[in-house]
N, C-alpha and C positions, 0 to 999 in steps of 0.2 A: 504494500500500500504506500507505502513511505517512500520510493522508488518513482511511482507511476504518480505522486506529485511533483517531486522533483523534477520529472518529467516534461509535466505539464506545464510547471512555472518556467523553466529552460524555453519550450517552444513559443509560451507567451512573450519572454523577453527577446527572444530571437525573432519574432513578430514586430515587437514595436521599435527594437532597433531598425527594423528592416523600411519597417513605415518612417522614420524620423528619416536615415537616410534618404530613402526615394523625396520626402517632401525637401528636402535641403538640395537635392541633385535639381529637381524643378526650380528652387528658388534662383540658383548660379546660373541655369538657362535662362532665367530672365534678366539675369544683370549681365549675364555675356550677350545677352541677342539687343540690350541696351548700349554696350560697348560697340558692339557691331554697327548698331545704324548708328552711334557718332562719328565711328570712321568715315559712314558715308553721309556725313552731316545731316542728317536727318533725326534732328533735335526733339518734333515735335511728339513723332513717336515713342523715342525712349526715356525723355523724363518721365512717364507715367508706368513704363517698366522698373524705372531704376528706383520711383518712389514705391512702388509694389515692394520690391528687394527689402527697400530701407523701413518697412511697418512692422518689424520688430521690434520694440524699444528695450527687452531684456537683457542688459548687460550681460552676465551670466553666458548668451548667445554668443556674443561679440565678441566675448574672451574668449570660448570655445574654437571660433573661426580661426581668431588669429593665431591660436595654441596651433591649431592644427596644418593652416597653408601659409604663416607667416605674417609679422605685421604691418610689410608692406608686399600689399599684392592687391590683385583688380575687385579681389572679394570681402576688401576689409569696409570694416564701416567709416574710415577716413576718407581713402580712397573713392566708397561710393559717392559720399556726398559730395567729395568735390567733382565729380561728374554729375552729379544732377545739379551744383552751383552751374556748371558750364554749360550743362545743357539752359538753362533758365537764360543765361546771359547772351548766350547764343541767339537764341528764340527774341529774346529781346532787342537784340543788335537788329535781327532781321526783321523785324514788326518795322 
């Protein structure tokens, strides 16, 4: 009996690790497909990607990120915002 919990709890956390992954892989597709259309200047589309990215406000997250792919890289929360600063500015210059 003791076994076939252990089990069961193992497969539950191998579940929800697997769900946090996949929602975190979706979140980096949308700040990398945000980076994308700024190479091709196309501002207006990816502020609204890269503010999607940045609707976490939990710290705790953001330390996790940067623990894990550095704290300067395209997915950090410095990093992001100052590409949604650029996109805003951008957008702006062009208005």
């Amino acid at each position: 009996m003791k076994q076939k919990v252990l089990i069961v709890i193992g497969f539950g956390i191998c579940f929800v690790l697997s769900y946090a992954d996949n929602r975190q892989q979706e979140r980096f597709q949308k700040a990398d497909r945000a980076y994308t259309l700024m190479e091709q200047q196309n501002y207006a589309e990816a502020e609204p990607l890269m503010e999607q990215y940045l609707e976490i406000s939990w710290e705790p997250y953001w330390k996790a990120v940067e623990l894990v792919n550095g704290k300067i890289n395209k997915f950090s929360r410095s990093e992001a915002e100052a590409a949604l600063q650029k996109c805003k500015r951008m957008m702006k210059e062009e208005s």
